[in-house]
N, C-alpha and C positions, 0 to 999 in steps of 0.2 A: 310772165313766163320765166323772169330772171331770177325772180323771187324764189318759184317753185322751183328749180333747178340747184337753189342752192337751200331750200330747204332740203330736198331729195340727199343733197351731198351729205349733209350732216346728219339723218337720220342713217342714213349707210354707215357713216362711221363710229355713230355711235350703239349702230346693233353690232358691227364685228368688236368694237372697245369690248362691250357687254360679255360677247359670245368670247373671250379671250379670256376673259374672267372666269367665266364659267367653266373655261377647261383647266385652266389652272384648279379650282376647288375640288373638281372629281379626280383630277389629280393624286390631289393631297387626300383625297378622300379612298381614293384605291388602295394608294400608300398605306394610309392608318389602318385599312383592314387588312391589309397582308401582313401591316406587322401584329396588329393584336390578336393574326387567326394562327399565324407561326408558332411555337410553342419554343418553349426556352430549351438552349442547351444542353440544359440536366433534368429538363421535364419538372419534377419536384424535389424538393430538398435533399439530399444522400442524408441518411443518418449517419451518425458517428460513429464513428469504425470501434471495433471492439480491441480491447485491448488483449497484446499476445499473453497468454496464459505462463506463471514460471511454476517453475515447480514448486510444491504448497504442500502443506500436510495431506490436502483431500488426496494426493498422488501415491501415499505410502500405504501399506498392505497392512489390514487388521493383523494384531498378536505382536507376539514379544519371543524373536528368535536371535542370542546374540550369532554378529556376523563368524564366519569360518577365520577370517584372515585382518588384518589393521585396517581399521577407515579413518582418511581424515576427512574431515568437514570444510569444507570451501564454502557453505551457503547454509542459511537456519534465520530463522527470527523467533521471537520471543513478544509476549507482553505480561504487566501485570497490573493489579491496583491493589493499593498499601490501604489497609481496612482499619489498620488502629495503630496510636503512635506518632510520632513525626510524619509528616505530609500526608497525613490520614486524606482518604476522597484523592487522592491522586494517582492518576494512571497513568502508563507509561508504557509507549514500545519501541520496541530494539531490535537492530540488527547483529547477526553474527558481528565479533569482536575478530577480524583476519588476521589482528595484530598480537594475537596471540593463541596460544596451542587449543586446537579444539577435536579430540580426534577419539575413538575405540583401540583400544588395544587388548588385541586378541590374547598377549600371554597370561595376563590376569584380569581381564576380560572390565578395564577399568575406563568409564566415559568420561570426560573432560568435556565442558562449553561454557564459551565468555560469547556476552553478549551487551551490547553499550545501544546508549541512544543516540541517533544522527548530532543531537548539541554535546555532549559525553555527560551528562550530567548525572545519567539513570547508566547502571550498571549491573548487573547480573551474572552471577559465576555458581554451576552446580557441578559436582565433582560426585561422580555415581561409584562407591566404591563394592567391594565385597565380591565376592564368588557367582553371584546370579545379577546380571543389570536387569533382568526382569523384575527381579524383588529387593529395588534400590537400598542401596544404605548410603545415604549420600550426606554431603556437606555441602550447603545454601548458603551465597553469599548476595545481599542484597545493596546497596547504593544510591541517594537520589538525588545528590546535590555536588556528584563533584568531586576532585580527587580531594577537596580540601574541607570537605561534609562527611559524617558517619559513615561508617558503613558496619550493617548491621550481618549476623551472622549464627549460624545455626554448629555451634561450636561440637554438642555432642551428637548431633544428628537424631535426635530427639523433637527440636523442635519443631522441624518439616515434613509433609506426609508430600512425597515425590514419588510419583504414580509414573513408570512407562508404558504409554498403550499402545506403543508403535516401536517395534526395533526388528529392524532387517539389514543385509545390504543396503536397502533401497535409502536408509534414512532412523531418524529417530523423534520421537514427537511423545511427550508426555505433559502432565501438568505438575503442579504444588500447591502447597498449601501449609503457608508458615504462621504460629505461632507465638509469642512472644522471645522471635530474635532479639539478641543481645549486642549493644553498639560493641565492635570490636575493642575501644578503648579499656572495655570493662566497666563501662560508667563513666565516670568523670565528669566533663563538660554537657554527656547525655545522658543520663539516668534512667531515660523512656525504653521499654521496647518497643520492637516495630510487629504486626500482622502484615502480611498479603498473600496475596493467592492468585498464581497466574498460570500462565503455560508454555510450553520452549519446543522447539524445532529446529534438529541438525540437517544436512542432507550435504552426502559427497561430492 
């Protein structure tokens, strides 16, 4: 009788042991399904936000009308690539040059833009001159090494076809297309001429 009495004891204790076990697991087991039926925070990834749009060429109105009154230039970019010559296969882009004059002037209707590279290496200067900026007569000044590197230049305005396809208020946007410019020096140290062919953007 003493026997079974304390067999009795210990199968009792060891069904509720058991049974303690087992509520712990469904537990743990409710847990994991509540969290892996929960959905995350942001549900699925946000894509990457777009970037604010600045004003760009696509912004400026087809044609070629000069402005009524002065515009200066606070913003433009440019790029080019030098096709034949020193640093022939090299491309380069540029931002407005703020550190110098870049503007229309209405009395003789004459355009001005400097444009350099974020390193200063690549430089860029077109000077629109004549009675119509729509049918440029300009003078192209090219750069790509530096103030202490050639710089190459279109001395009679012969040697660059400077196209505006864009002049309004709003802005100004054309390309080019230079020809064996002549190192400023007149030769010397560079004998080469240079090609390239790029395109320029003012905007007020």
């Amino acid at each position: 009788m003493r026997r079974t009495i304390v067999r009795l004891g210990v199968a009792a204790a060891l069904t509720l042991t058991l049974a303690g076990c087992g509520g712990n697991d469904t537990s743990s087991t409710a847990s994991d399904q509540q969290t892996s039926a929960s959905p995350s925070p942001s549900g699925s990834p946000s894509p990457p936000e777009s970037p604010t749009p600045s004003a760009s060429t696509s912004a400026l109105p087809p044609g070629c009308e000069a402005p009524a009154k002065n515009v200066k230039y606070k913003d433009g970019s440019a790029s080019f690539d030098v096709t034949a010559g020193p640093d022939a296969g090299g491309h380069y882009d540029l931002s407005l040059d703020r550190s110098m004059e870049n503007a229309y002037a209405k009395s003789d209707r004459e355009i001005t833009g400097n444009w350099i590279s974020d390193d200063k290496q690549a430089v860029l200067f077109i000077d629109i001159e004549g009675t119509d900026p729509c049918k440029p007569d300009a003078f192209t000044s090219i750069a790509t090494q530096g103030s202490n590197g050639p710089t190459f230049v279109d001395s009679f305005h012969t040697g660059c076809d400077v196209q505006v396809t864009s002049l309004s208020a709003a802005g100004l946007q054309g390309t080019f297309d230079c020809q064996g410019l002549m190192p400023l020096s007149g030769g010397g140290k560079h004998p080469d001429t240079r090609d390239a062919t790029g395109t320029f953007t003012l905007l007020p």
